[in-house]
C-alpha positions in Angstrom: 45.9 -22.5 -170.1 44.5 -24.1 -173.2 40.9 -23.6 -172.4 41.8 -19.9 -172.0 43.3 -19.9 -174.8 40.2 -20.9 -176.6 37.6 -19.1 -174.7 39.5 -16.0 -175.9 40.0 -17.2 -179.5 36.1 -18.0 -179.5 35.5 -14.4 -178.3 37.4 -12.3 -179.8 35.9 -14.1 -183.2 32.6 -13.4 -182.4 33.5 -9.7 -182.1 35.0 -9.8 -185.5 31.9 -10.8 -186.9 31.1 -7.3 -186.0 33.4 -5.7 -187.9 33.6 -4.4 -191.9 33.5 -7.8 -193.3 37.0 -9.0 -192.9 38.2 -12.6 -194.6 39.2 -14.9 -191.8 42.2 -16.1 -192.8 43.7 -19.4 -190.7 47.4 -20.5 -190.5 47.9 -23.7 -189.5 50.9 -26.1 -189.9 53.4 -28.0 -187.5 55.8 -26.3 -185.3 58.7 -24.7 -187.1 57.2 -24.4 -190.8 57.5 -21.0 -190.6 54.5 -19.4 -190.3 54.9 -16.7 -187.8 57.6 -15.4 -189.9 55.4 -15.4 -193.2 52.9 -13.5 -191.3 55.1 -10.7 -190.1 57.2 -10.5 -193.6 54.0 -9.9 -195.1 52.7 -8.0 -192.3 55.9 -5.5 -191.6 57.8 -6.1 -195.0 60.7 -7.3 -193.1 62.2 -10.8 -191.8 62.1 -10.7 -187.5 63.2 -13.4 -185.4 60.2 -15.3 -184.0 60.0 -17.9 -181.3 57.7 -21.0 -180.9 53.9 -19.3 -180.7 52.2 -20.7 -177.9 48.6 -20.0 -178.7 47.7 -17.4 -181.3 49.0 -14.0 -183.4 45.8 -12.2 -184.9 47.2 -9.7 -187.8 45.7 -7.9 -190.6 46.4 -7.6 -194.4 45.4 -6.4 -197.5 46.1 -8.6 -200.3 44.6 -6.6 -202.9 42.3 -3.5 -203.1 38.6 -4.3 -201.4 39.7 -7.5 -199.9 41.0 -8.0 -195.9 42.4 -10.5 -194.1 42.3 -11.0 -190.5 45.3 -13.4 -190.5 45.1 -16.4 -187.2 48.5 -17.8 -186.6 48.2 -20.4 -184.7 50.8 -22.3 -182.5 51.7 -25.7 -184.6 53.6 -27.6 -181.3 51.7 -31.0 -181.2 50.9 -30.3 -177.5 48.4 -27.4 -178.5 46.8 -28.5 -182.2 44.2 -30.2 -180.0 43.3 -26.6 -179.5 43.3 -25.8 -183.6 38.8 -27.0 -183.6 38.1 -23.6 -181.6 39.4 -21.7 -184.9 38.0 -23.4 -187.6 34.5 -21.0 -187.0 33.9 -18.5 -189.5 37.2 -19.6 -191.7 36.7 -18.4 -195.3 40.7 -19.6 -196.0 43.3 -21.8 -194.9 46.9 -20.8 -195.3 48.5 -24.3 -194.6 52.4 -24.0 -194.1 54.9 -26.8 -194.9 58.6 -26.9 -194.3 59.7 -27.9 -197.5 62.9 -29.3 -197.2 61.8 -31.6 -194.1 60.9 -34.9 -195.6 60.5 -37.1 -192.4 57.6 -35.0 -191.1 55.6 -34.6 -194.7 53.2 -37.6 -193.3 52.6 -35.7 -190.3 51.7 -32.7 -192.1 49.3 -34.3 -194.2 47.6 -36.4 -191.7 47.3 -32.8 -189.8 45.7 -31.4 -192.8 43.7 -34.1 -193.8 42.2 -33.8 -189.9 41.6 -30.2 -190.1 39.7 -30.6 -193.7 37.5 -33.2 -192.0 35.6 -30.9 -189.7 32.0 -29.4 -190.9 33.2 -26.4 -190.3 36.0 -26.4 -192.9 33.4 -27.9 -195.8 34.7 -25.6 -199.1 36.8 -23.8 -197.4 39.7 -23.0 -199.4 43.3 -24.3 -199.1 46.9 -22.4 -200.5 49.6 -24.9 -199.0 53.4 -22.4 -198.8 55.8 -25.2 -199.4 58.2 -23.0 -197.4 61.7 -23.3 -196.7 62.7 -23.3 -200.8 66.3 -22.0 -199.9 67.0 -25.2 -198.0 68.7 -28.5 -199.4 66.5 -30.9 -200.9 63.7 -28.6 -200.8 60.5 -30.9 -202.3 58.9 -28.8 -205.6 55.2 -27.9 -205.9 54.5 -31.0 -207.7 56.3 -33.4 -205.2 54.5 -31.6 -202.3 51.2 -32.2 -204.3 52.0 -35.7 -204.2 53.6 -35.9 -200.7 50.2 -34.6 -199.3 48.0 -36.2 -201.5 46.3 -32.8 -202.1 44.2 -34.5 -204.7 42.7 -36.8 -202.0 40.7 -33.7 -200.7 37.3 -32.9 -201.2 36.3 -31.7 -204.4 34.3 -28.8 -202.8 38.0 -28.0 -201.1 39.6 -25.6 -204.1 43.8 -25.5 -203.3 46.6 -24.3 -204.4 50.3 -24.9 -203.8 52.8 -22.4 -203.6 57.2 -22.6 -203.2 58.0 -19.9 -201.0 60.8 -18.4 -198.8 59.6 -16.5 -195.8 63.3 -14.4 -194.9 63.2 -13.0 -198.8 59.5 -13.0 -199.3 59.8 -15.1 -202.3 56.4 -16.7 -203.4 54.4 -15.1 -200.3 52.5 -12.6 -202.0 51.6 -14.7 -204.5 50.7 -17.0 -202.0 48.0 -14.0 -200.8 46.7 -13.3 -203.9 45.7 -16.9 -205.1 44.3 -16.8 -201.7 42.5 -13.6 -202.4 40.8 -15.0 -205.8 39.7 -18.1 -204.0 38.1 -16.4 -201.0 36.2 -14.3 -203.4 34.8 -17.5 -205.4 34.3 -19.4 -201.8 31.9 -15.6 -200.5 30.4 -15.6 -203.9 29.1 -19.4 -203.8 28.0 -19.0 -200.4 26.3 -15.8 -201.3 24.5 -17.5 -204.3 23.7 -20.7 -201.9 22.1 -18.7 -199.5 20.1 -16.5 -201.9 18.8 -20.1 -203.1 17.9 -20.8 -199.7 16.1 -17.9 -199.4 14.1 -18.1 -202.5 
């Protein structure tokens, strides 16, 4: 079922290369951070009752006026993130969601994250890490989840952000998407002015 999975992902990617120049927008993060839940608050305006993705929800946003997302959810239960690599194509922005308020899996998130950012493919992509979950006891701040995930261990070419959120009330999420929005725009514009070195 996994290689379907990713045969379909890979195709239905290279159709959107087709399309009006969409931002391709992937969220990762372990099982249970709550990303399929930021995805349809943002998407419907409204908090929904998910379940545990098993494989992928492909939605699309408008962060701000002449900007799209195509948003890839994509499931975070450790038996499928071997799957995650048949995403990372074509990525212009990582949404990576944390769950806050769980401290014993932090180093398991970051190792995760620190494995995706490793792959060519993800080279200056950037990164706006929701520390979901704020409503929750013992919820870490911004600046302990900087710390907790080492964010300043990244590559330098690797511009991110960290933002508190709470996915039921919307808190934080469209700030989230327009941080994201800004950085997409400076990642398109480098690679527009590498390119037209290249070409030189």
């Amino acid at each position: 079922m996994g290689f379907l999975l990713s045969k379909l992902a890979e195709a239905l990617q290279g159709f959107e290369m087709f399309k009006d120049d969409p931002a391709k927008i992937l969220m990762l993060g372990l099982d249970a951070a709550g990303k399929t839940t930021i995805l349809y608050r943002v998407k419907l305006s409204d908090s929904i009752t998910t379940l545990p993705t098993i494989g992928f929800n492909v939605e699309t946003v408008s962060p701000c006026k002449g900007l799209t997302f195509t948003v890839w959810d994509v499931g975070g239960q450790e038996k499928f993130r071997h799957l995650w690599k048949h995403y990372y194509q074509n990525t212009q922005g990582l949404i990576y969601v944390v769950d806050s308020s769980d401290r014993e899996r932090l180093d398991e998130a970051r190792e995760e994250l620190f494995g995706i950012m490793e792959s060519p493919e993800m080279k200056g992509v950037p990164v706006v890490v929701i520390a979901n979950k704020q409503d929750l006891p013992g919820a870490l701040s911004t600046a302990q989840m900087i710390e907790s995930l080492q964010l300043r261990m990244l590559p330098r070419e690797n511009k991110w952000h960290v933002q508190a959120a709470c996915a039921p009330t919307a808190q934080g999420l469209y700030e989230a998407l327009d941080e994201m929005a800004r950085l997409v725009k400076k990642f398109r514009n480098h690679n527009r002015a590498y390119s037209a070195g290249k070409n030189r």
